[in-house]
ZAPA-255430 format. One record per residue (C-alpha): x, y, z. Coordinates in steps of 0.1 Angstrom, whole numbers. Each point is the difference from the previous one (the first is absolute). Example, Ala and Ser with C-alpha at 12.3 -4.5 7.8 and 13.67 -1.06 7.14 Angstrom:
> 123	-45	78
> 14	34	-7
//
This chain:
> -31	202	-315
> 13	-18	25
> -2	-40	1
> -15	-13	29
> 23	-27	23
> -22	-31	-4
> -17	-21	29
> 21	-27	15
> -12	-36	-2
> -24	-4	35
> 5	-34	15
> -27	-21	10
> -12	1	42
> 10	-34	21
> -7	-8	28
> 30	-2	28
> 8	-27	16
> -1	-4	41
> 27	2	22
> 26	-26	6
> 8	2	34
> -13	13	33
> 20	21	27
> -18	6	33
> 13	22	31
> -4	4	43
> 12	15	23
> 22	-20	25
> -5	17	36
> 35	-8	15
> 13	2	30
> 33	17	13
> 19	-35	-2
> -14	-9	-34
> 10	32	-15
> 34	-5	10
> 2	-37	-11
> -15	10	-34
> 24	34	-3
> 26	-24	8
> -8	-31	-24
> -6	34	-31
> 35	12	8
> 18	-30	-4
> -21	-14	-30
> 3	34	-18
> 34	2	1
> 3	-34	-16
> -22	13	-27
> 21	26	-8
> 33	-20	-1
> -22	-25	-24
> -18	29	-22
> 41	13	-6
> 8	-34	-9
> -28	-6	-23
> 11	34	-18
> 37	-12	-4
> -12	-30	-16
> -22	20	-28
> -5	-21	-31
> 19	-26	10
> -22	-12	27
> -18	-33	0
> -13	-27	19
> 32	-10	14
> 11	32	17
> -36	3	10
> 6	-35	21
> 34	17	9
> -15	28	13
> -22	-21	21
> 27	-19	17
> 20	26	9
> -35	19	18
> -8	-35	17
> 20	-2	29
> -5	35	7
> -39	0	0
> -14	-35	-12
> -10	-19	-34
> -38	16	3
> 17	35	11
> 27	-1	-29
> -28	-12	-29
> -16	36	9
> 29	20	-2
> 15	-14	-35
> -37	3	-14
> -5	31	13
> 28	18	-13
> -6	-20	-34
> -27	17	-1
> 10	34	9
> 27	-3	-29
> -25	-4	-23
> -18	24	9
> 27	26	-1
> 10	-19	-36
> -39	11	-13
> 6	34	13
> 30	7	-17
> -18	-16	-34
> -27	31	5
> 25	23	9
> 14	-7	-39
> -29	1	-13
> -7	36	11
> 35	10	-7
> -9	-8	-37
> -28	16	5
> 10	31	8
> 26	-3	-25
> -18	-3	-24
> -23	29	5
> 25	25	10
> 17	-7	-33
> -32	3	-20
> -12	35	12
> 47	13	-5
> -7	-16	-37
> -33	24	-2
> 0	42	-5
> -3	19	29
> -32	10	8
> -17	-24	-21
> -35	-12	10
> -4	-42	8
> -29	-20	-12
> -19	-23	23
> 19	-21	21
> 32	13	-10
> 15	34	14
> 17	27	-24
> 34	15	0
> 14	21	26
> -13	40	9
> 33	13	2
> 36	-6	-8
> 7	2	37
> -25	-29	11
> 20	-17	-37
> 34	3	19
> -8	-13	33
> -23	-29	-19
> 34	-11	-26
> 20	-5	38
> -26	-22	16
> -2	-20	-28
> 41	-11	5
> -9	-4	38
> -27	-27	-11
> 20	-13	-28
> 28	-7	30
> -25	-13	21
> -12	-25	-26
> 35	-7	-8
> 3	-9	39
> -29	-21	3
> 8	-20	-27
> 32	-11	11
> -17	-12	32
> -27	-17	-21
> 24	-21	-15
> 26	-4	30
> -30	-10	22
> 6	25	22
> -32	17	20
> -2	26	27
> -16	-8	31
> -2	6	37
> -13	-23	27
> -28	29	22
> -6	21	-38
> 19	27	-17
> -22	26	9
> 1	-5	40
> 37	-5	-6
> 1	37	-18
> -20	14	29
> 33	-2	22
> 14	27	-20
> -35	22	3
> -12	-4	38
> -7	36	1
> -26	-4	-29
> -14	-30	11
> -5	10	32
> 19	-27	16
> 33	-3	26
> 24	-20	-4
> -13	-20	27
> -38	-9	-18
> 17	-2	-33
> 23	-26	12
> -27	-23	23
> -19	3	-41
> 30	-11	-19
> 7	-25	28
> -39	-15	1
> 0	0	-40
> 29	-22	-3
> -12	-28	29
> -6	-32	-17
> -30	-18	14
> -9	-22	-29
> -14	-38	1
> -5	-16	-36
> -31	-32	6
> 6	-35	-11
> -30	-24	-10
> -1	-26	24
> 18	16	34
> -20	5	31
> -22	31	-7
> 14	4	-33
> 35	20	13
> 25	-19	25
> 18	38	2
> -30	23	10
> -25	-22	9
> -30	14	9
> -32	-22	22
> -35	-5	-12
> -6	20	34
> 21	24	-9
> 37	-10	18
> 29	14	-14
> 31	-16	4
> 34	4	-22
> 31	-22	-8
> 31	16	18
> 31	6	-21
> 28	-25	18
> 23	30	15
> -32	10	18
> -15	-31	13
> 6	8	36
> -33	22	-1
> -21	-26	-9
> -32	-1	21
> -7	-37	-15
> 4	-32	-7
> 28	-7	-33
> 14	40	-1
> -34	16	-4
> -14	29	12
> -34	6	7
> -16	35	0
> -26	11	32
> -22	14	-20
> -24	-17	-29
> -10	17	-38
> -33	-7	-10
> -11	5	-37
> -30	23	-7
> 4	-1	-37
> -3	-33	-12
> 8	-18	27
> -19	-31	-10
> 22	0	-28
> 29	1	17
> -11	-26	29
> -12	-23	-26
> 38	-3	-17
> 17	-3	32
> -24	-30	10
> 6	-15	-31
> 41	4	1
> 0	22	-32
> 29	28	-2
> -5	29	12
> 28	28	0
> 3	25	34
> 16	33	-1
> 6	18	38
> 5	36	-8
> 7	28	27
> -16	41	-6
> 29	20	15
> -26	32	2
> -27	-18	16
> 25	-26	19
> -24	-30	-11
> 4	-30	-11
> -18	-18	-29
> -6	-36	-13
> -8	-6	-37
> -11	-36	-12
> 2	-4	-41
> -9	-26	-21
> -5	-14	-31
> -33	-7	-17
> -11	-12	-34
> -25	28	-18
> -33	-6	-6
> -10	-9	-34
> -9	32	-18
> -30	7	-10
> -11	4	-38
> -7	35	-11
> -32	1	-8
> -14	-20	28
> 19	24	21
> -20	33	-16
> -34	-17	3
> -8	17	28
> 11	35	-13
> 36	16	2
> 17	30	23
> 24	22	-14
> 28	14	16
> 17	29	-11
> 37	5	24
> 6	37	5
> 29	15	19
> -23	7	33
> -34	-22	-2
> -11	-28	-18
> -32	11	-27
> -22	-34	0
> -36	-1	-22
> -22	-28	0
> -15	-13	-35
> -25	-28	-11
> 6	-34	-21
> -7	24	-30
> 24	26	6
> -23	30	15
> 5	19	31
> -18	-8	33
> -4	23	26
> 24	31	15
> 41	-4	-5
> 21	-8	34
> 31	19	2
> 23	-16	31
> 30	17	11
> 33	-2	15
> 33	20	3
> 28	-10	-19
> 23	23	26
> 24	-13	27
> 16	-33	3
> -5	-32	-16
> -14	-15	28
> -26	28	-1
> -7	0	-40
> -2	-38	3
> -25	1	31
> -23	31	-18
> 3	-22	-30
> -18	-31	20
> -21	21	14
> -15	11	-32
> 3	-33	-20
> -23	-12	34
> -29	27	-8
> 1	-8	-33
> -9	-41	0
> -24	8	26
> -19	19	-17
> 1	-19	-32
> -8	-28	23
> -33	18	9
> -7	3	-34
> 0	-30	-9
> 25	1	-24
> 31	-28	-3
> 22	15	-27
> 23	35	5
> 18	5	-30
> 33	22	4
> 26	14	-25
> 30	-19	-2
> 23	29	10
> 40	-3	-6
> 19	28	10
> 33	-16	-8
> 13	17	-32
> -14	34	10
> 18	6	34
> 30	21	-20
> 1	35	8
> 11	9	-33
> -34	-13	-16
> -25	26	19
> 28	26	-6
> -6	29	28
> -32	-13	9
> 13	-10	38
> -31	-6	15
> -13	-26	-22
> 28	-16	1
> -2	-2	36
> -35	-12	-1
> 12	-29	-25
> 31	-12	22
> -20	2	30
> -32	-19	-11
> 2	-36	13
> -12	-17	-31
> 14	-38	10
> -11	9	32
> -38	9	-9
> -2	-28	-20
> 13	-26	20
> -21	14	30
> -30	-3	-22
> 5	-34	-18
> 1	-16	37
> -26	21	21
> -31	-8	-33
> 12	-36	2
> -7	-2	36
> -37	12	-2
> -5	-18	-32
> 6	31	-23
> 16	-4	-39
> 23	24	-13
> 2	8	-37
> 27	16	-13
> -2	25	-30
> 22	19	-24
> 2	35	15
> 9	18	-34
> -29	32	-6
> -23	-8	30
> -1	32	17
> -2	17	-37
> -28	-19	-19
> -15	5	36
> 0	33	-4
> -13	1	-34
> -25	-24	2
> -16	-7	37
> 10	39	19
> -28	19	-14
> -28	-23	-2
> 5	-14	38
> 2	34	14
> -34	14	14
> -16	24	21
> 14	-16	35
> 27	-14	-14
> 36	15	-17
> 14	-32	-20
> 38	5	5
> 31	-16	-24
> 4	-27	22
> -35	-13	5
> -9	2	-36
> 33	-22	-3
> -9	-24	21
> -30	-9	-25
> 23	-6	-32
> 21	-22	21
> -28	-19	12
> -17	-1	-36
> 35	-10	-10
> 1	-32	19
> -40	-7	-11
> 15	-1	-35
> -23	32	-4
> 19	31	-23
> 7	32	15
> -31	15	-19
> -32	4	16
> -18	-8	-37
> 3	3	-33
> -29	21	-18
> -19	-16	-24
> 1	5	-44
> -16	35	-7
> -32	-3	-17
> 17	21	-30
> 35	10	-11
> -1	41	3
> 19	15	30
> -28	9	12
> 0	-31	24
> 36	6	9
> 25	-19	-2
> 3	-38	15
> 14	-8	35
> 22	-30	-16
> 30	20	-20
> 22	-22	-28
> 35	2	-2
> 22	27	-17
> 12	-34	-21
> -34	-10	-13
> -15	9	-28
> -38	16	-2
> 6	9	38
> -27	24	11
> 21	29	13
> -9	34	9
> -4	17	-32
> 40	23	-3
> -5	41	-3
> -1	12	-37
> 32	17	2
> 23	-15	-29
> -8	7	-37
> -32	-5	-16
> 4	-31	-20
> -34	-4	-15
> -10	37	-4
> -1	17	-32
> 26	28	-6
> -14	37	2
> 19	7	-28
> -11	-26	-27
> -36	6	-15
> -30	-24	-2
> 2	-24	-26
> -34	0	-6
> -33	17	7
> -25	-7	33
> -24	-19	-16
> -36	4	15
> -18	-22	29
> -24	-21	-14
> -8	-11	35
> -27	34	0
> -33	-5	-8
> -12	21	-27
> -32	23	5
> -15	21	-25
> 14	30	17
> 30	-13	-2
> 2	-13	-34
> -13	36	-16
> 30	14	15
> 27	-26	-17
> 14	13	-35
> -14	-13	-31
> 29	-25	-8
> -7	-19	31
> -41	1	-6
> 11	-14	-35
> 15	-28	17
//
């Protein structure tokens, strides 16, 4: 018989903490003019971004604080001190960022190591056991696997070399617009839209804030009434519109979301951060304020399930939510919100808003101020060679935004005064459908995977188990009751399992070939009669 994998260790729900910073966007209506003084002003920054991000990779591990403030000199006269600050920080920044990547690019070259050498080390055609995949259908698919696995093992090789030279792999506009020049014709792009793209992507319009300054930023500074004016870089200071090289825009941003916020930092001088962006499709341009803030103290856990608990259940195309009580029980109909994964990721990120925004509203109707979620982490399972020929899968799980979701949803339920509990995803959509699938489905209503999910995860974060209840002693020990909901362990002894098939050797049955050692004696558990005892022999009467 074969041994069952045993249950991994389920950690205990938390709540998540709020977000740390706030980013907030406009649109600036330009004029003519002012698009060609900003176009102008991106130009000349970028390309000093790009001479700094080049020098910033040259200096690898060996940089510190000193070539920093080299760096910095070197930008000054060419920009200014505020201007300069930006550019080293920014491609700072951007280094690390590319330096993280290529940590998680090693990690799923081991990865897939790892696996590919497992299932060569295994029979062909051998089954796998849960979680882990099996050896190889044919000697063909064998061959081709033994060859990818040098071409990863060089691959590793290379990115470990870079790890420790401090060498990363970046580009100023993204690698992936930069590969479209090679495939305009399945992009759908000339050469003409792909290049007014790459050139709009690699403007540099950035304005770190300073505590203190007028506003909050002396290089984008931005009016309580909306003004916008920027610092000029000093080679072009002859299109200053203003006092001290500054140019003023014609047009004013106002806020929507948040904007008392964002006035109330400006009037007090705190830092604020602005980011001008320019859409090359839509030929717009955009404003974004960002700031710091400090979170909110989080809430306990069981002050924030008083009130009952939502759970979530993420699926590949909608979002499977069920509301429960304080004691774990299921109230009302399940809500199933949508979106479409499909497209770009300005369009999976705007369908995932979209959804997220259904979602606390109607738990906000509810009354409700907890949503507990899983805590989902793709990261070690994005290797093609762990889903094996299972393609679209693994294009569901590279595709899913996971940070994305959950950083969208930590800071839209903080803004409506929503907590979010995180829980241990590990055997919620299979206990759910064991234990909640049945019962919850009705006449009027089909109970799917994915809502009967949503309740374990929500029973999960109430501290509840997966279990709807656990049956009560039977009044007797015959199996006539059945057997009890609550199984023991294969380890424990007395465990009251189901009773195994008679199909070994008789161990307490008497051979058919060895005799009776002695005779069947009589019941004395008969009453006697007088019928009865005129018909016993006369040695038993003598008795």
């Amino acid at each position: 018989m074969m041994e069952k994998k045993p249950l991994r260790v389920i950690a205990g729900p938390f709540v998540v903490p709020g977000p740390a910073g706030v980013a907030i966007r406009d649109r600036l209506r330009v004029s003519v003019e002012d698009a060609h003084v900003l176009f102008l002003v991106g130009v000349h920054l970028g390309s000093l971004a790009s001479g700094d991000l080049a020098a910033r990779s040259r200096d690898g591990l060996r940089h510190d604080k000193d070539s920093w403030a080299a760096r910095k000199r070197d930008l000054t006269p060419a920009s200014s001190s505020r201007w300069a600050g930006s550019i080293t920080k920014a491609s700072h920044d951007q280094w690390a960022l590319a330096r993280r990547g290529l940590a998680a690019h090693m990690r799923g070259l081991e990865a897939g190591i790892a696996t590919v050498r497992r299932r060569l080390a295994l029979p062909l055609g051998q089954k796998g056991s849960v979680g882990e995949p099996g050896g190889y259908r044919s000697a063909r698919e064998w061959h081709t696997k033994s060859r990818r696995l040098v071409t990863l093992q060089q691959r590793h090789e290379t990115a470990i070399a870079d790890w420790h030279a401090g060498r990363v792999r970046t580009v100023r506009g993204g690698r992936r617009l930069a590969n479209t020049r090679h495939h305009l014709d399945q992009a759908g792009l000339s050469e003409q839209q792909w290049r007014e793209q790459w050139t709009a992507a690699r403007l540099f319009l950035s304005a770190d804030g300073e505590t203190g300054k007028r506003f909050g930023n002396e290089t984008i500074r931005v009016t309580p009434v909306g003004q916008v004016s920027l610092k000029l870089p000093a080679p072009l200071a002859h299109l200053a519109n203003a006092a001290h090289g500054r140019y003023v825009l014609s047009c004013s941003v106002v806020f929507a979301h948040r904007g008392g916020q964002w006035r109330d930092r400006i009037e007090a001088n705190t830092a604020i951060a602005y980011t001008i962006r320019h859409d090359a499709n839509r030929n717009r341009w955009y404003l974004t304020a960002a700031w710091q803030c400090s979170p909110a103290p989080v809430v306990p856990l069981q002050a924030a399930l008083t009130g009952g608990c939502v759970g979530v259940d993420t699926n590949n195309d909608h979002l499977a939510a069920w509301r429960l009580d304080p004691h774990g029980n299921p109230v009302g109909e399940p809500r199933r919100f949508r979106y479409d994964l499909a497209g770009t990721a300005g369009h999976r990120d705007a369908q995932i808003r979209h959804a997220l925004t259904r979602l606390l509203h109607w738990t906000r109707q509810a009354g409700v101020t907890a949503i507990a979620v899983e805590d989902l982490d793709f990261t070690d399972g994005k290797t093609r060679e762990k889903y094996g020929r299972r393609k679209r899968f693994r294009n569901v799980i590279s595709r899913f935004p996971t940070a994305r979701l959950r950083a969208r949803i930590v800071s839209m339920a903080a803004e409506i005064g929503i907590t979010v509990v995180a829980v241990d995803p590990a055997y919620t959509s299979r206990w759910g459908a064991e234990h909640w699938r049945k019962p919850m489905t009705a006449r009027h209503r089909a109970t799917t995977r994915h809502a009967a999910a949503s309740i374990v995860i929500a029973r999960r974060a109430q501290g509840h188990p997966a279990r709807r209840r656990t049956s009560p002693p039977p009044h007797h020990r015959s199996d006539g009751v059945g057997h009890r909901s609550v199984q023991a362990g294969q380890d424990n002894l007395g465990r009251e399992e189901p009773r195994r098939p008679g199909t070994g050797p008789r161990l307490q049955a008497v051979s058919p070939t060895t005799g009776r050692k002695r005779a069947t004696s009589v019941s004395n558990t008969v009453r006697e009669t007088r019928a009865t005892r005129d018909q016993l022999p006369h040695s038993v009467k003598e008795r």
